[in-house]
C-alpha positions as CSV (number, residue, x, y, z in Angstrom):
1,X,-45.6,-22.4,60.1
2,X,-46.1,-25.5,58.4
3,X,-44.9,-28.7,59.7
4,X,-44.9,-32.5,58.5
5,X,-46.0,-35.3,60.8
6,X,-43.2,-37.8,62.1
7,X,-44.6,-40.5,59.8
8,X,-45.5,-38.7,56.8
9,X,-42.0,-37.9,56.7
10,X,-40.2,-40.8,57.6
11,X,-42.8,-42.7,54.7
12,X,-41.2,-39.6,52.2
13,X,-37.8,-40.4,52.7
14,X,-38.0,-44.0,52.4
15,X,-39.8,-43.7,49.4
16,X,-37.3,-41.6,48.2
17,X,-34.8,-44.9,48.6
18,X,-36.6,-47.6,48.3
19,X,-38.8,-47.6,45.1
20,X,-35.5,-46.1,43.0
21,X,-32.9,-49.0,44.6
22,X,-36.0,-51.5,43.6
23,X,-36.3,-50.4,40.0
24,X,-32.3,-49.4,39.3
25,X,-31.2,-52.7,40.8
26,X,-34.0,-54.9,38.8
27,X,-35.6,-56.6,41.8
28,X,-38.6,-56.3,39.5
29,X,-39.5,-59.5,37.8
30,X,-41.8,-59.2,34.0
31,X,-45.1,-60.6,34.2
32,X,-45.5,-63.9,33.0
33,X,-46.9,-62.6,29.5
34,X,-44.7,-59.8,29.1
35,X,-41.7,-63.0,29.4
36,X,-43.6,-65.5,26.9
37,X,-43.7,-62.4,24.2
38,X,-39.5,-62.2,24.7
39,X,-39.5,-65.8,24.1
40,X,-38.7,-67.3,21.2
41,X,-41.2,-70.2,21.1
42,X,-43.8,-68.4,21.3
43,X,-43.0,-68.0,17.1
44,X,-44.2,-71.8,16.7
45,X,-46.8,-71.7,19.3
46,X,-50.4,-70.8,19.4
47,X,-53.0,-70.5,21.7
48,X,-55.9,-72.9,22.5
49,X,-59.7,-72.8,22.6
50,X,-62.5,-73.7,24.8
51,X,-65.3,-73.9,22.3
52,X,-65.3,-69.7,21.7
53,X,-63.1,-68.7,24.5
54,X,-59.1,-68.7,23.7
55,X,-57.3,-69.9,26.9
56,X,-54.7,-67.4,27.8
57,X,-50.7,-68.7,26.8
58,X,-48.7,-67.5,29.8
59,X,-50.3,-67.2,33.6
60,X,-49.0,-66.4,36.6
61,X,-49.3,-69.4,39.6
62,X,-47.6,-68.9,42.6
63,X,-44.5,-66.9,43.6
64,X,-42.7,-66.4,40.2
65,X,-43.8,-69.0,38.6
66,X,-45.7,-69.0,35.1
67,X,-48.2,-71.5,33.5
68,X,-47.7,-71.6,30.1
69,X,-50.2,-73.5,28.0
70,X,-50.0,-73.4,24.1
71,X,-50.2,-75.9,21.2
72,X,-46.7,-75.9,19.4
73,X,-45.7,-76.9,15.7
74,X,-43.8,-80.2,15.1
75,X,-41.2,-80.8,13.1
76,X,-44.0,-82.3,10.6
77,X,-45.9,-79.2,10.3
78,X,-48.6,-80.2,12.2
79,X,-49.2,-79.1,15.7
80,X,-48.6,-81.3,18.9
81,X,-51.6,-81.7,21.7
82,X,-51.6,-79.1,24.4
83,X,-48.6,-79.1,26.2
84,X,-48.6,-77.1,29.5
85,X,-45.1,-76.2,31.4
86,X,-44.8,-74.2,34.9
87,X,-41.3,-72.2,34.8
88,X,-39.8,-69.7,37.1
89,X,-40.7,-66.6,34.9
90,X,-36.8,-65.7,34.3
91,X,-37.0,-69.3,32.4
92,X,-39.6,-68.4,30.3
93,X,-37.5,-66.4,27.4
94,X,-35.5,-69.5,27.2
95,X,-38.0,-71.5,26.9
96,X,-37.6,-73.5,22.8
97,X,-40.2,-75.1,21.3
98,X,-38.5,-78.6,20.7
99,X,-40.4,-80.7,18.2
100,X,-43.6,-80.1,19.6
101,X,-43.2,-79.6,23.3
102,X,-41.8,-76.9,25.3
103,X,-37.9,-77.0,27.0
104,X,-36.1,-74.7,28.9
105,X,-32.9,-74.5,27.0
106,X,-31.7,-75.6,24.1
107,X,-33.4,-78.9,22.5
C-alpha cells in the first residue's frame, strides 16, 4: 500500500492554494524591465554607455523599487544628461519623459 508522508502532503495541498490565489489575485509584481518596456518614456529614452559596455535602463534596488537610468530627448531634439529616478515598480509605466527628465505622471 502506498502512503504519503504527513508533510509531503500537507506541502501538496498548500501548494495547491497558495501558488494559484498568488497568481489569480496579482500579488505578483513585473520586474523592473518588464515595467520600463510598458512605459511610455522609454519611446524618447535611450540607454547609456561606459566606454563599450551599455548600462542597463531599468534595475531592481530594494523591495519594489526600480533604478531607472537613461538619457531622454528634450524638447530641442537633443538629449538631456543622464538622469537617474528610483520608483516603486507599479510607478514605472507612468513614468513620462518631461522635456528631458523623467516624472511619474503627467508633466
Amino acid at each position: 500500500m502506498n502512503t504519503i508522508r504527513v508533510g509531503a502532503g500537507v506541502a501538496m495541498i498548500c501548494s495547491l492554494f497558495v501558488l494559484p490565489f498568488n497568481v489569480s489575485a496579482g500579488y505578483t509584481f513585473p520586474t523592473c524591465q518588464q515595467a520600463w518596456a510598458d512605459s511610455e518614456a522609454r519611446h524618447s529614452c535611450v540607454s547609456i554607455r561606459s566606454g563599450s559596455v551599455v548600462i542597463p535602463e531599468a534595475s531592481e534596488s530594494g523591495h519594489r523599487k526600480c533604478v531607472i537610468k537613461v538619457k531622454c530627448q528634450q524638447n530641442s531634439g537633443y538629449f538631456s544628461p543622464q538622469d537617474d529616478v528610483t520608483v516603486d515598480v507599479n510607478e514605472v509605466r507612468d513614468l513620462n519623459n518631461c522635456n528631458g527628465h523623467l516624472k511619474v505622471g503627467s508633466c
